[in-house]
N, C-alpha and C positions, 0 to 999 in steps of 0.2 A: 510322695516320690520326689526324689533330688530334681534339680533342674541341671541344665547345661554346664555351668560353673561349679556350683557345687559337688558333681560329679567327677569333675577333671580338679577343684581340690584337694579329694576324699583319693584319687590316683597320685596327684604330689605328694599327699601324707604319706603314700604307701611308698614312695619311691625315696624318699627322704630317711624313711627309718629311725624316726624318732631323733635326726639329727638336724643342725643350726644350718642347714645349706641351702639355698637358693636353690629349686626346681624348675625348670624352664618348659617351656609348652614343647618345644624339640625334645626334649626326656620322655613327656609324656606322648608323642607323635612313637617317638621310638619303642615304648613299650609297647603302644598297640598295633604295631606295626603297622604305619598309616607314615606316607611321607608329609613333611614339614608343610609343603604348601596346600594340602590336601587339608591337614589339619587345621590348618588357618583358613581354610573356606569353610571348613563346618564349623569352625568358633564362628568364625562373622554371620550365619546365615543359623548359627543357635541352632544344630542338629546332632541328636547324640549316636556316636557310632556303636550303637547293639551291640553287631555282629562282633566287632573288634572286643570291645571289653568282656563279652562272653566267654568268648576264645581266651585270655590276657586271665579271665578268671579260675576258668580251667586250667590252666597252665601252672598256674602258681597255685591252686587247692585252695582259692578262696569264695567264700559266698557271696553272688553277685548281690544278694538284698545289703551286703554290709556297703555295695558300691554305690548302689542301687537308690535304698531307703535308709531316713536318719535313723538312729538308736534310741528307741524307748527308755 
């Protein structure tokens, strides 16, 4: 299983779309609908928000193991 950063990664890749742009931790606060300062306490304190990326997975019709777990 991914760890903290490499999960919020694997959410920049997704929000980026295969394109050359900078993704900022506020993109990905916004996607999981989590406000910015909220999200900067669970970066600092290294906790990943389940609920939110579950929800952010269902929404978009994506499998949370691709969020989740690396690719064999």
């Amino acid at each position: 299983m991914r760890d903290f950063h490499a999960i919020i990664n694997e959410l920049k890749l997704f929000l980026a779309d295969g394109k050359k742009i900078k993704i900022l931790d506020k993109d990905v606060a916004n996607l999981l609908d989590i406000s910015q300062s909220k999200f900067a306490t669970i970066k600092k304190r290294n906790v990943i928000p389940y609920e939110n990326i579950l929800v952010f997975c269902k929404h978009e019709g994506r499998s949370c193991c691709e969020v989740f777990f690396e690719k064999k």
